[in-house]
ZALUM-547915 format. One record per residue (C-alpha): chain; residue in three letters; residue number from 1; y, z, x. Coordinates in pm, 1 decimal, decimal comma. Example, Ala and Ser with C-alpha at 12.3 -4.5 7.8 and 13.67 -1.06 7.14 Angstrom:
A:ALA:1:-450,0:780,0:1230,0
A:SER:2:-106,0:714,0:1367,0
//
This chain:
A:UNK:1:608,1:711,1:-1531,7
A:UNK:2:878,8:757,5:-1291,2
A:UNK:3:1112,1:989,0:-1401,3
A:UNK:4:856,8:1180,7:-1522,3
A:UNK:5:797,8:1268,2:-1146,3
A:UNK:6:1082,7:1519,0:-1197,1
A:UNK:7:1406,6:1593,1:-1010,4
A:UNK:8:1274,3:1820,4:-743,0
A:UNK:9:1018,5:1558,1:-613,4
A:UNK:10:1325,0:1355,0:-535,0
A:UNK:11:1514,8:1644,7:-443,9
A:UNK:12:1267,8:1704,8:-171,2
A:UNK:13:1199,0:1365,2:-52,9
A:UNK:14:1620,3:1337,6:-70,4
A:UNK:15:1622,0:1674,0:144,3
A:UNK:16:1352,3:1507,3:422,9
A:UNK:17:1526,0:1190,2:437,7
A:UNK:18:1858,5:1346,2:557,1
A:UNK:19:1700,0:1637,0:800,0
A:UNK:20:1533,6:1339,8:943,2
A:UNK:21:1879,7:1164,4:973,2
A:UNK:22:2012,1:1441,8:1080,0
A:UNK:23:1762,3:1469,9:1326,6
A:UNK:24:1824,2:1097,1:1424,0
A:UNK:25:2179,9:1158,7:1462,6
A:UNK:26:2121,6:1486,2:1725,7
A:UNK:27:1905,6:1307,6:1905,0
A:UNK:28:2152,2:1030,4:2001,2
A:UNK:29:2434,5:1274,8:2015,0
A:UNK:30:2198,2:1468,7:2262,8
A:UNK:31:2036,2:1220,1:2459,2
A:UNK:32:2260,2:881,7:2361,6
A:UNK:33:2088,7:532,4:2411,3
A:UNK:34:1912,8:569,8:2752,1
A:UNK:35:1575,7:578,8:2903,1
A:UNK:36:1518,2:983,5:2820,8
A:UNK:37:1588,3:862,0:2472,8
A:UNK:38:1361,0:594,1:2444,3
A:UNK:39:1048,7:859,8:2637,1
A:UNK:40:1181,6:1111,3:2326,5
A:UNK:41:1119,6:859,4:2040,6
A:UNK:42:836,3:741,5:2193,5
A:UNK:43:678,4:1087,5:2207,0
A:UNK:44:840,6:1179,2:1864,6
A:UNK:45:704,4:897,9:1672,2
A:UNK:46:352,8:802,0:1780,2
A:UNK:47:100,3:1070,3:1601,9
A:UNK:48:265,5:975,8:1241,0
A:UNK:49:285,9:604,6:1319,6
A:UNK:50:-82,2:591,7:1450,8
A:UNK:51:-178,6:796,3:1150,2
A:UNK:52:-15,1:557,6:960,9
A:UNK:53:-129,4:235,4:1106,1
A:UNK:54:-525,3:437,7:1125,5
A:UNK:55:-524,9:627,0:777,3
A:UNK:56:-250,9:665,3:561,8
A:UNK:57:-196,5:374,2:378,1
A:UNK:58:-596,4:312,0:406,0
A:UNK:59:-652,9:653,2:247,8
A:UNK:60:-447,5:584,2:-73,1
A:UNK:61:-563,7:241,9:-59,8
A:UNK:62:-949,2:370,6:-107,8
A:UNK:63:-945,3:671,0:-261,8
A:UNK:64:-673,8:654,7:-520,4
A:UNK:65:-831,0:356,1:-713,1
A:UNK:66:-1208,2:603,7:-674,2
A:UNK:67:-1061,1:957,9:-735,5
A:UNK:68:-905,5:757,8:-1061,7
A:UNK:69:-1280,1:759,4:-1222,3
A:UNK:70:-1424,4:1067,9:-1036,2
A:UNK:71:-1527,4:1427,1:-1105,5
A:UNK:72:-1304,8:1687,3:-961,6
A:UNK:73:-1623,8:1782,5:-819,6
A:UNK:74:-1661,2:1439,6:-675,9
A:UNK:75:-1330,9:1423,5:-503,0
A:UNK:76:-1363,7:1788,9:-339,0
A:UNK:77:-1712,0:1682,5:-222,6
A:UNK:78:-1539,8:1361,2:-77,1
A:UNK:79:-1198,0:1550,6:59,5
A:UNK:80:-1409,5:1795,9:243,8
A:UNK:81:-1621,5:1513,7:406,7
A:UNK:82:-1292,9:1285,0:527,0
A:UNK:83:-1164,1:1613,0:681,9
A:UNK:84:-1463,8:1615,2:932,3
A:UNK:85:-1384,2:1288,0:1011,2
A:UNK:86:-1021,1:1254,4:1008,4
A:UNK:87:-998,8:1581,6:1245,6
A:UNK:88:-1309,9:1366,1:1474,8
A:UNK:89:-1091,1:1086,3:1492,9
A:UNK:90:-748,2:1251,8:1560,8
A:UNK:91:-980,4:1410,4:1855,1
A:UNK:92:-1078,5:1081,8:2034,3
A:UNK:93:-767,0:900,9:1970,7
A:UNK:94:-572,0:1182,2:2083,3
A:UNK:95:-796,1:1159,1:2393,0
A:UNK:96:-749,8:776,6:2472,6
A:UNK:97:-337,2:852,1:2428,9
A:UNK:98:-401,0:1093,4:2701,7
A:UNK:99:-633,9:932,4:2930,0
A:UNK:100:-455,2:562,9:2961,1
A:UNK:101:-73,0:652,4:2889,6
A:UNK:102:18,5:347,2:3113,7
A:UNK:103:-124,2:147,5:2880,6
A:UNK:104:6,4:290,2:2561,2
A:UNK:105:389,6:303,3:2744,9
A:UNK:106:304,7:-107,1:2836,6
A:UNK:107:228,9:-176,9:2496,0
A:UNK:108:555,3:-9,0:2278,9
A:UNK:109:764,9:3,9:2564,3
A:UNK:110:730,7:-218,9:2831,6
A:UNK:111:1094,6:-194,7:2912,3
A:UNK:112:1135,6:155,0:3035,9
A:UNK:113:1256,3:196,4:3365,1
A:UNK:114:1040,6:341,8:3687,0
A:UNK:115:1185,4:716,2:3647,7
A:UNK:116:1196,0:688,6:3288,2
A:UNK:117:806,5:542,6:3248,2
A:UNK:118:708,1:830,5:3435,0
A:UNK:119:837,7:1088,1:3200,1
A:UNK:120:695,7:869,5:2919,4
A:UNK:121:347,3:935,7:3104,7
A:UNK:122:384,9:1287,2:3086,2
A:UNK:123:508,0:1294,7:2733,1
A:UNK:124:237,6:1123,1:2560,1
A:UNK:125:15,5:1410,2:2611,8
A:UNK:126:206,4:1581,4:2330,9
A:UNK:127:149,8:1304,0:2113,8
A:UNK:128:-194,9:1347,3:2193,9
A:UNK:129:-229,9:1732,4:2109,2
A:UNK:130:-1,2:1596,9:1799,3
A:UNK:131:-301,7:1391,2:1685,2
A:UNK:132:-581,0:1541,9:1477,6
A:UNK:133:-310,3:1749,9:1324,1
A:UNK:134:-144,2:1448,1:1204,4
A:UNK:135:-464,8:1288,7:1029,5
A:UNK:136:-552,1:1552,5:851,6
A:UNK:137:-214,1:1605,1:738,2
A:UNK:138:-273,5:1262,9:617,0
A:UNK:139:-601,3:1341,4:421,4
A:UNK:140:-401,8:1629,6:231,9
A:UNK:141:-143,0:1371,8:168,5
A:UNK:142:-307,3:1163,9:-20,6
A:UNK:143:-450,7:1412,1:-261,0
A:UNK:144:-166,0:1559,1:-326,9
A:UNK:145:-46,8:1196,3:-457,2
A:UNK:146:-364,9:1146,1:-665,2
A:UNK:147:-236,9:1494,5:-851,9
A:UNK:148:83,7:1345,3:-838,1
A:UNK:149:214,0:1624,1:-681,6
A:UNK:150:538,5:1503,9:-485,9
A:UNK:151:686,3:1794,2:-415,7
A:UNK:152:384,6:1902,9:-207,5
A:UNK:153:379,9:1564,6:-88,1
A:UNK:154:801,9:1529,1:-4,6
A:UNK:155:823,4:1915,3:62,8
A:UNK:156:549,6:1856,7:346,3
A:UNK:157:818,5:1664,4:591,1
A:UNK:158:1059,8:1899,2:610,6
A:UNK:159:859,8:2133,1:796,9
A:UNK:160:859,3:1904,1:1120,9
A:UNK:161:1174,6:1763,5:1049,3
A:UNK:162:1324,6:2136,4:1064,3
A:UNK:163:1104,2:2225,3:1405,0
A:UNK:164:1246,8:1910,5:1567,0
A:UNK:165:1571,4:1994,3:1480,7
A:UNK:166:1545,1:2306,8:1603,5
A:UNK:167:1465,0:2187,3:1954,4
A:UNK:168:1732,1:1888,0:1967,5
A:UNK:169:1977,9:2197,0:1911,5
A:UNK:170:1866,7:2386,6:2202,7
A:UNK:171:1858,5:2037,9:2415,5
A:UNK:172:2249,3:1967,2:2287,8
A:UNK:173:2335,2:2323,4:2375,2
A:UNK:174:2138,9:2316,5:2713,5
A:UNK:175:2348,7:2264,1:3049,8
A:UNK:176:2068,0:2166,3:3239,5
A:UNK:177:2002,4:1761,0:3222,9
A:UNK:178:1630,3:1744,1:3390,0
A:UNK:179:1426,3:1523,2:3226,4
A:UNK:180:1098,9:1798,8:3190,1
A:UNK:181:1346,3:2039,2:2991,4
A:UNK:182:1377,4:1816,6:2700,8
A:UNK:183:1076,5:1673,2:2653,8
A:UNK:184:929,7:2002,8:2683,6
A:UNK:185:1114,2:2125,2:2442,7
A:UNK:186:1034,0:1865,2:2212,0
A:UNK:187:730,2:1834,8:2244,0
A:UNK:188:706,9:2204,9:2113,7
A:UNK:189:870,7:2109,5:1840,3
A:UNK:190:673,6:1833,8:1724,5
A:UNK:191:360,8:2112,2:1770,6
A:UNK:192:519,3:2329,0:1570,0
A:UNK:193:637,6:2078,2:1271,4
A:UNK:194:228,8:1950,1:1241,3
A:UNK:195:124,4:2311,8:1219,7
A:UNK:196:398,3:2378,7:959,3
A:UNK:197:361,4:2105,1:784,6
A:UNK:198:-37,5:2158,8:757,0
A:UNK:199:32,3:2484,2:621,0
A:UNK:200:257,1:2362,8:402,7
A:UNK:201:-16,7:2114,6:257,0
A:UNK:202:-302,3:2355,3:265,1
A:UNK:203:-110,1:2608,1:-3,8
A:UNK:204:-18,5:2317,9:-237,8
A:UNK:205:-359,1:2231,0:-225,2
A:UNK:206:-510,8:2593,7:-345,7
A:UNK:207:-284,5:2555,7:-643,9
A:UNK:208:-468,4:2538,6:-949,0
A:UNK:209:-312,7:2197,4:-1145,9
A:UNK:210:-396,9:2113,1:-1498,9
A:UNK:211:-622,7:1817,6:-1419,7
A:UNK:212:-879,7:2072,1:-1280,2
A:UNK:213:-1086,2:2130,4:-1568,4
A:UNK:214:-1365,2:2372,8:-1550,2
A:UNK:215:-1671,2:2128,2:-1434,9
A:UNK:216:-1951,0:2026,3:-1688,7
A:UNK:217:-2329,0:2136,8:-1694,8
A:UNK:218:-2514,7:2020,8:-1406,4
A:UNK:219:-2152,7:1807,9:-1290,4
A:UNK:220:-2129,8:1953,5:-973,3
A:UNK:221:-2478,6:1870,5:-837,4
A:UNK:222:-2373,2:1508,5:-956,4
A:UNK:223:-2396,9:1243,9:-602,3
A:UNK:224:-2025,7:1158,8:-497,8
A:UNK:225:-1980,7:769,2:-455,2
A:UNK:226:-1880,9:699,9:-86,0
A:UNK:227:-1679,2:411,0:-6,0
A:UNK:228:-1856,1:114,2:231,8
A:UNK:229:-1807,6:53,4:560,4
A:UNK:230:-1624,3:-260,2:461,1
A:UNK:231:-1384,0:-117,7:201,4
A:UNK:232:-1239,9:98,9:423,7
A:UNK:233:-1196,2:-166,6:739,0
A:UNK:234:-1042,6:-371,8:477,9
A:UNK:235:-826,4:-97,2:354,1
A:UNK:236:-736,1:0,4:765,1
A:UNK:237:-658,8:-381,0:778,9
A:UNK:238:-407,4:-376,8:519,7
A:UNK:239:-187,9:-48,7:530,8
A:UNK:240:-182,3:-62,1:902,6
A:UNK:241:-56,4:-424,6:963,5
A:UNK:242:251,2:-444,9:764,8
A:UNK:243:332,7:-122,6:930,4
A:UNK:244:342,2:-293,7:1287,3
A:UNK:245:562,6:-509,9:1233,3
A:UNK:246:856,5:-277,2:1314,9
A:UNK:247:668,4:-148,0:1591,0
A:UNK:248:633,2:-492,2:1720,4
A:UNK:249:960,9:-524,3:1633,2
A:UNK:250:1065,5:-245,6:1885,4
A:UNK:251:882,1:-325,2:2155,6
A:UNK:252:1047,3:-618,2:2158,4
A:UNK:253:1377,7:-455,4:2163,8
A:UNK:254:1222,5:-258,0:2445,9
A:UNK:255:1246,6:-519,9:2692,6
A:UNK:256:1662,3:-501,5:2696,5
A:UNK:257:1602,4:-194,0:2939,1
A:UNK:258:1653,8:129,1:2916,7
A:UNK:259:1807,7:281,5:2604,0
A:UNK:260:1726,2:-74,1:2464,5
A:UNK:261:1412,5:79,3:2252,2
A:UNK:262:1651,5:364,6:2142,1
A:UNK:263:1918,6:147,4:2008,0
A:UNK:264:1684,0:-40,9:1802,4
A:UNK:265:1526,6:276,7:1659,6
A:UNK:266:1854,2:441,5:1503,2
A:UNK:267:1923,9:56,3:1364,9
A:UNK:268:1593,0:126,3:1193,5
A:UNK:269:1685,5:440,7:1098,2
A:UNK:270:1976,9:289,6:898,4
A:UNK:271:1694,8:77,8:692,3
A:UNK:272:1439,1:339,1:653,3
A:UNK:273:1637,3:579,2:487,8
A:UNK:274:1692,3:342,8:155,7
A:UNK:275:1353,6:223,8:227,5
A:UNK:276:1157,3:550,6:220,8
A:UNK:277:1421,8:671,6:-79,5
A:UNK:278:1422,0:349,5:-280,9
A:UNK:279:1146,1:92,0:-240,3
A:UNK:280:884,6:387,0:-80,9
A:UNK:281:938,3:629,4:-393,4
A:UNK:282:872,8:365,9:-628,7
A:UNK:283:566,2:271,8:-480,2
A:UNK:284:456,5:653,0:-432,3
A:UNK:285:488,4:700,9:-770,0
A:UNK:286:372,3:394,1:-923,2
A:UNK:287:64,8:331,6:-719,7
A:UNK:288:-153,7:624,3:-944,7
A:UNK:289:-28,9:451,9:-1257,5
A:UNK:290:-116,1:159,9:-1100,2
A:UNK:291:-444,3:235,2:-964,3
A:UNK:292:-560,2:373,1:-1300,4
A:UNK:293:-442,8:18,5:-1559,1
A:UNK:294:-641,8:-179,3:-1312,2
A:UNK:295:-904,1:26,3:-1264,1
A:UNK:296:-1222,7:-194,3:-1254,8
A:UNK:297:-1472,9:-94,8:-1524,4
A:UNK:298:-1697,9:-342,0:-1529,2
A:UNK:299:-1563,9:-456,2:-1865,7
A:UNK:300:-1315,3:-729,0:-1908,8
A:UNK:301:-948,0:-627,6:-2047,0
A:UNK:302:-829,7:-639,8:-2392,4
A:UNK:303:-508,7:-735,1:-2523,7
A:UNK:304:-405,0:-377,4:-2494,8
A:UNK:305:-501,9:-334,8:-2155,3
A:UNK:306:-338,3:-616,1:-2049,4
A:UNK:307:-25,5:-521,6:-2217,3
A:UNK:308:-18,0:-223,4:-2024,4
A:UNK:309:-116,3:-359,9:-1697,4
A:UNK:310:182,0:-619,3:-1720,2
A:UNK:311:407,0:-335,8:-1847,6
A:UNK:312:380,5:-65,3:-1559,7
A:UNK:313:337,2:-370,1:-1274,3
A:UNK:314:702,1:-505,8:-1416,6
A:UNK:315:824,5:-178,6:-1388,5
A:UNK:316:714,6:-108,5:-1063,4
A:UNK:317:891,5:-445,1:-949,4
A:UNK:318:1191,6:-420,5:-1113,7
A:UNK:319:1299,6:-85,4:-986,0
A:UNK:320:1186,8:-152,5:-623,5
A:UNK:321:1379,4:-461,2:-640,2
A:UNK:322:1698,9:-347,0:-767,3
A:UNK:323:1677,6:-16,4:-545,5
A:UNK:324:1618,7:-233,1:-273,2
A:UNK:325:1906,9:-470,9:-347,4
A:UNK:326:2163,1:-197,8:-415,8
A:UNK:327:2027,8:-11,7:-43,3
A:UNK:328:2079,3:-378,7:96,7
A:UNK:329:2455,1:-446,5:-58,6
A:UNK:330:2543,0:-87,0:88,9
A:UNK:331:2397,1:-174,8:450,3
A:UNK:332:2538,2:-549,9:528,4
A:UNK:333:2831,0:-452,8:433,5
A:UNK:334:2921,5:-131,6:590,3
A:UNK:335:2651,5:-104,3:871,4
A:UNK:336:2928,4:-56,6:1155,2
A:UNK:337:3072,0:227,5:974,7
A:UNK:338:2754,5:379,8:879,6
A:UNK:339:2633,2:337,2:1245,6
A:UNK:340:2976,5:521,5:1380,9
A:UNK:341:2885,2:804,7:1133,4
A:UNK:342:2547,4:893,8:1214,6
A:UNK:343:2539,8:780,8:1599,4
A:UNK:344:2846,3:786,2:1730,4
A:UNK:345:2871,4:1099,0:1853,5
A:UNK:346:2772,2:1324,4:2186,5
A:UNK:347:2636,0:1118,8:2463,6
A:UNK:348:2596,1:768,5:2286,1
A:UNK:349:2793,7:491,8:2412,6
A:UNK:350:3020,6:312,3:2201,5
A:UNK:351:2876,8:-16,6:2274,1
A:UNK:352:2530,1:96,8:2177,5
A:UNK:353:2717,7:195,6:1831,3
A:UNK:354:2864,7:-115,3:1787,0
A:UNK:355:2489,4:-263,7:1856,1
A:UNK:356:2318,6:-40,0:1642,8
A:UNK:357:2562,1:-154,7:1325,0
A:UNK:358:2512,5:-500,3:1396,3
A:UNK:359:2132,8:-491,3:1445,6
A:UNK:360:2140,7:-286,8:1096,2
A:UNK:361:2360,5:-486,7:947,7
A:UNK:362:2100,9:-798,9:987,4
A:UNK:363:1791,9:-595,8:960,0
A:UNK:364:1907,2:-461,3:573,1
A:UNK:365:1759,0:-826,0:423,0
A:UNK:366:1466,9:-730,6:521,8
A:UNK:367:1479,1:-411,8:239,2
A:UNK:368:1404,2:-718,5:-23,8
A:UNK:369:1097,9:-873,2:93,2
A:UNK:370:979,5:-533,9:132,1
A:UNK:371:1027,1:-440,6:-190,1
A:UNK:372:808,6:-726,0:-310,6
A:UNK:373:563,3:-617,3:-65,4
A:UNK:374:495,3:-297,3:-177,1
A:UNK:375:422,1:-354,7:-511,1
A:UNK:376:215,6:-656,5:-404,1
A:UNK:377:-2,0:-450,4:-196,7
A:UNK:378:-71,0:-165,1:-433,5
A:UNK:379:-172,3:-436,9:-693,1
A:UNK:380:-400,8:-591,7:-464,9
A:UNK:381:-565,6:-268,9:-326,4
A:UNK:382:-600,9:-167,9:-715,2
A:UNK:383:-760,2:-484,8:-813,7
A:UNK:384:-1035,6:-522,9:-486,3
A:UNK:385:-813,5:-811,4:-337,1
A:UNK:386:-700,8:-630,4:-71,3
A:UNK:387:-811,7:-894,0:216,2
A:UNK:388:-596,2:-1126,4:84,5
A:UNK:389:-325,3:-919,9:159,4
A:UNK:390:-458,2:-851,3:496,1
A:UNK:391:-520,4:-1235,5:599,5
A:UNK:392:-127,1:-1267,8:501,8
A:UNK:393:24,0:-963,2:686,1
A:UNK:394:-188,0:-1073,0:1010,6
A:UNK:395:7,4:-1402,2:947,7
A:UNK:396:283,0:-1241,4:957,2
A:UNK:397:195,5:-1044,6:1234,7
A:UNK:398:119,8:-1345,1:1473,4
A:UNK:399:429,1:-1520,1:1344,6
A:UNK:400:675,2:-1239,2:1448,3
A:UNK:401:510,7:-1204,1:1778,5
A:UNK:402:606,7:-1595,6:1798,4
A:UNK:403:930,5:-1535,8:1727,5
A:UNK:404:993,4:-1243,9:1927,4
A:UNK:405:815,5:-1510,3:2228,0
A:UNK:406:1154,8:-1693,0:2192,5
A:UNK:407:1350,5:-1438,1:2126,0
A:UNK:408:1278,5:-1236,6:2477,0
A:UNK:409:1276,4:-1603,7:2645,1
A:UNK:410:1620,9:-1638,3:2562,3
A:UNK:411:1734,6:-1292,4:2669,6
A:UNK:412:1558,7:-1392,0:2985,5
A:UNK:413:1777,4:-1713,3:3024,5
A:UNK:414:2096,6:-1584,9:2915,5
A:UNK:415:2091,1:-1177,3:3072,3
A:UNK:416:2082,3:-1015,6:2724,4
A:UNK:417:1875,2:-958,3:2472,2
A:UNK:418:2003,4:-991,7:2072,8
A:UNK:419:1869,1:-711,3:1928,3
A:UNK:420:2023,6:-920,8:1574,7
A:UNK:421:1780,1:-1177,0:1671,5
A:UNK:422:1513,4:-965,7:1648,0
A:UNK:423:1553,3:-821,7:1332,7
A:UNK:424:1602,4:-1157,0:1189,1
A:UNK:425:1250,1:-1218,2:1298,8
A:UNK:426:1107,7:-929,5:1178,2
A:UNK:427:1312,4:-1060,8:813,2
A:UNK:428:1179,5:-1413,3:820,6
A:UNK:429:822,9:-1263,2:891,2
A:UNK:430:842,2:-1079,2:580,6
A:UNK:431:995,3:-1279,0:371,2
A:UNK:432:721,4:-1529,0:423,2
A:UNK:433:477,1:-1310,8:367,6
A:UNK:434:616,0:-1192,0:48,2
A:UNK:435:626,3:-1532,5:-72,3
A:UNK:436:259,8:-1637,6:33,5
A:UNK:437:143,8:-1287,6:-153,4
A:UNK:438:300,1:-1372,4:-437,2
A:UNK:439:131,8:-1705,5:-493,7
A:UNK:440:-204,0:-1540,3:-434,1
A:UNK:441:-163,8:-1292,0:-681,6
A:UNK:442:-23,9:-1507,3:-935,3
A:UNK:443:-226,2:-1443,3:-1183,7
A:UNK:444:-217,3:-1122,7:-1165,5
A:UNK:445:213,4:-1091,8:-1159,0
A:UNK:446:203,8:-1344,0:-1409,5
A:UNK:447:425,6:-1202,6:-1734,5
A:UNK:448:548,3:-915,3:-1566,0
A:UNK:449:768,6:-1069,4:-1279,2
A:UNK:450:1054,8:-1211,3:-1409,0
A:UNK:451:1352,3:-1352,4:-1266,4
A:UNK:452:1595,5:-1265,6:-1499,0
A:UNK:453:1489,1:-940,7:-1381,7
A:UNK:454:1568,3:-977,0:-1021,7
A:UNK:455:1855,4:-1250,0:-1011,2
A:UNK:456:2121,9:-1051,2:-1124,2
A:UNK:457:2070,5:-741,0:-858,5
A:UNK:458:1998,0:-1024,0:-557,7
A:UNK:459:2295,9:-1242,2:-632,8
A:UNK:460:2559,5:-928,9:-654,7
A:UNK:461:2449,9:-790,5:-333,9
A:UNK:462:2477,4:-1069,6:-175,3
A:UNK:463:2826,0:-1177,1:-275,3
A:UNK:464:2958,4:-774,7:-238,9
A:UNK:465:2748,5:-758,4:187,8
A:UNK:466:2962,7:-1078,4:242,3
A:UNK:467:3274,6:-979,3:91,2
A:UNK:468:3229,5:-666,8:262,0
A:UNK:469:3140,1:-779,5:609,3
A:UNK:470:3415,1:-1031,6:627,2
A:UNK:471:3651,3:-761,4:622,8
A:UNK:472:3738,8:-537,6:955,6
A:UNK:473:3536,6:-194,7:974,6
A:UNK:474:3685,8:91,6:777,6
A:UNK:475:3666,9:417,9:961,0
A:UNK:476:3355,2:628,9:890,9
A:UNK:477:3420,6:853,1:594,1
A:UNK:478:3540,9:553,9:377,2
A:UNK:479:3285,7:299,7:486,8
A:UNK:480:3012,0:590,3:366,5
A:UNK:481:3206,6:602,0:34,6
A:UNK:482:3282,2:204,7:15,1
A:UNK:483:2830,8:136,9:98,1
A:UNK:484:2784,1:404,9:-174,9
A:UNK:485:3063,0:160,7:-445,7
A:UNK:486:2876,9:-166,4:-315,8
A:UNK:487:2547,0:39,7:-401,0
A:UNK:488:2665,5:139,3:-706,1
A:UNK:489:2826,3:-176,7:-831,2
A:UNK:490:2457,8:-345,6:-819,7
A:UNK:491:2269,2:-98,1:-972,0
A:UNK:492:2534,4:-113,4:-1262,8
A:UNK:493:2560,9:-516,0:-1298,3
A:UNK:494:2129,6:-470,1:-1326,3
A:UNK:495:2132,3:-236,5:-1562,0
A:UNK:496:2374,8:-489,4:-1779,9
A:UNK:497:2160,2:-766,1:-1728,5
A:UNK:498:1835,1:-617,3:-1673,0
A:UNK:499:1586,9:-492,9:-1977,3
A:UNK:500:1297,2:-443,5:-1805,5
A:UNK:501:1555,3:-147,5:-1541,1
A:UNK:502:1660,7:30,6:-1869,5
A:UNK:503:1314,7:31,4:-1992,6
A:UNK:504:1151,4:144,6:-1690,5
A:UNK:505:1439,9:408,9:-1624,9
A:UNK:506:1409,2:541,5:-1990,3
A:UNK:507:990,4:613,6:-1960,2
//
């Protein structure tokens, strides 16, 4: 099921994972860790993460597990109709962006300075004109996953990573330092990378795949099911709210100052990468599988069924787990060194390098519960338990805004804020909501999680990431190669110990 995805799907997903790095690493070389920085991330970021909070997740969550059992008449019928409404709703929201920016800036970052908040003001009307692109985008997406088409889907990225890029290089190479330059400039670029990208999307889409089969007699006047009202508030619910939890995250980080909101976005950055690449992947490619052994029929499972259900779910846990154990290792242990090789370069400070290793370095843990988390979800969106998983990640939610209540209430004793702290709240909200979906959806994990499965990869990363971080920083080339040995050296002791990786690696 996995490898079967082929080498150029990872390829490509590889290829917009490190132009987006790369495109991390310009910006702080070109704009360092200061207020400018935090109005370009800000700008940068908010069409995909709205999309993401308002549709993506939702989308896969509600149509996979449908287009599963449907016509290929069905699912153009019901592609065609979301497009209306996802370009609608990029329209309004894009409007709202553009007609309260104060409040939008108050919300993620509440920290920015007076000349900096201004700029932020202006540079949300991008984001606005960003918006319906980035929905639809979305809607394409999705049905590009349901063909299991991830090169369309991985290839699709590049496109606005490569635009962006683009105009950090002409900021880096710029004399002029006025704040309108490079957000101008930027904002064209993020413009550009939607249209791109959509184009991108829309010629995948017009190729002919093998599941299209020539339609039956009288199929394509058949009705198209369209999901309630409910299902899809539900679905909204749940893909959107473990998604703000790094956002919440952030603006919490925001209210260090300026350059405070920057710093904890390239510390991200260090997590995301393995995340996307490791624990993301797996869940991209496992959630059709997924969808379609749990599809509800009506008709209670067999022996068989069950089999395979408990088969492909074990799978799907064991290589998230062990990817996200081996990304983990790599991170806690060289996080300063990794930090100095992306970031420290160009404009950014070398304090806010040594900040953005140490916020990384605690923020890796939280690759584990994550993993859990994104199996957990797909199973529950597969088998119509999805508000279950909703209830929990609102828990969460509420928790880590608790958290982050002391958090900034120290920082407003003491003069500083612990960005660390911070990202062990974001960890301990996780983790607890890992463990709380687990025992819901017990019977449903039951025979195919395993801890014999999982030990082995936790316990060595753990023991390498403190060996490692006991030790002083290596310099930047040979802390990259030392994270990719600690990586290495888990992924090898699971394979020794692990059946269920070698199975799941061999299918």
């Amino acid at each position: 099921m996995f490898l079967r995805a082929g080498l150029l799907s990872l390829a490509l997903l590889l290829a917009s994972r490190l132009l987006g790095l790369l495109r991390e690493s310009l910006q702080a070389a070109a704009l360092g860790a200061t207020g400018l920085a935090d109005v370009a991330i800000l700008m940068l970021t908010l069409p995909d993460l709205l999309t993401g909070v308002l549709a993506s997740g939702a989308l896969s969550y509600v149509l996979l597990p449908q287009w599963a059992v449907m016509t290929e008449q069905a699912r153009a019928y019901t592609r065609a109709r979301l497009a209306r409404v996802m370009l609608a709703a990029g329209l309004l929201v894009g409007a709202l962006i553009a007609l309260a920016p104060p409040l939008v800036v108050q919300a993620l970052a509440p920290g920015l300075g007076g000349g900096a908040r201004e700029a932020a003001h202006g540079a949300l009307w991008w984001s606005a004109m960003a918006m319906p692109l980035a929905l639809l985008a979305a809607l394409w997406t999705t049905h590009l996953q349901h063909r299991r088409d991830f090169s369309g889907m991985y290839g699709a990225n590049l496109a606005v990573n490569l635009a962006i890029v683009g105009a950090l290089l002409l900021i880096a190479f710029d004399s002029g330092r006025s704040v309108a330059g490079p957000i101008a400039l930027l904002g064209a670029g993020l413009l550009l990378g939607m249209c791109l990208r959509l184009g991108w999307l829309r010629w995948r889409l017009a190729r002919p795949t093998s599941a299209q089969a020539s339609p039956k007699l009288g199929e394509a006047l058949a009705p198209a099911p369209w999901p309630r009202a409910v299902v899809w508030l539900w679905a909204l619910a749940g893909a959107g709210l473990p998604l703000l939890l790094p956002v919440v995250g952030r603006s919490l980080a925001s209210t260090g100052g300026d350059g405070a909101l920057a710093t904890f976005n390239f510390a991200w950055k260090l997590i995301e990468l393995p995340l996307v690449l490791a624990v993301q992947l797996v869940a991209a490619l496992a959630f059709p599988g997924l969808a379609s052994a749990f599809a509800v029929t009506g008709v209670a499972p067999g022996e068989v069924q069950r089999a395979r259900q408990r088969e492909a779910l074990r799978h799907a846990f064991v290589l998230a787990w062990v990817l996200a154990c081996a990304a983990a290792a790599a991170l806690a242990g060289m996080a300063p060194s990794l930090a100095a090789l992306l970031f420290g370069w160009g404009r950014m400070a070398p304090e806010a390098v040594i900040e953005v290793g140490l916020w990384g370095r605690a923020g890796a843990w939280s690759l584990l519960p994550q993993a859990l988390l994104a199996v957990l979800s797909i199973l529950m969106a597969s088998t119509g338990r999805l508000r279950e998983a909703v209830i929990i990640h609102l828990g969460a939610l509420v928790l880590l805004a608790l958290l982050g209540w002391l958090v900034v209430g120290q920082a407003a004793r003491t003069g500083a804020l612990d960005g660390a702290r911070v990202m062990w709240s974001i960890n301990a909200a996780l983790a607890i909501a890992a463990a709380a979906l687990l025992w819901r959806a017990r019977d449903l994990v039951a025979g195919a999680l395993h801890l014999r499965d999982l030990a082995p990869a936790a316990a060595t990363a753990a023991g390498l990431a403190f060996a490692a971080a006991s030790l002083q920083p290596p310099a930047r080339l040979v802390g990259f190669g030392l994270a990719l040995v600690l990586a290495a050296l888990v992924l090898l002791v699971a394979w020794v110990c692990s059946p269920a990786l070698r199975e799941a690696l061999r299918r």
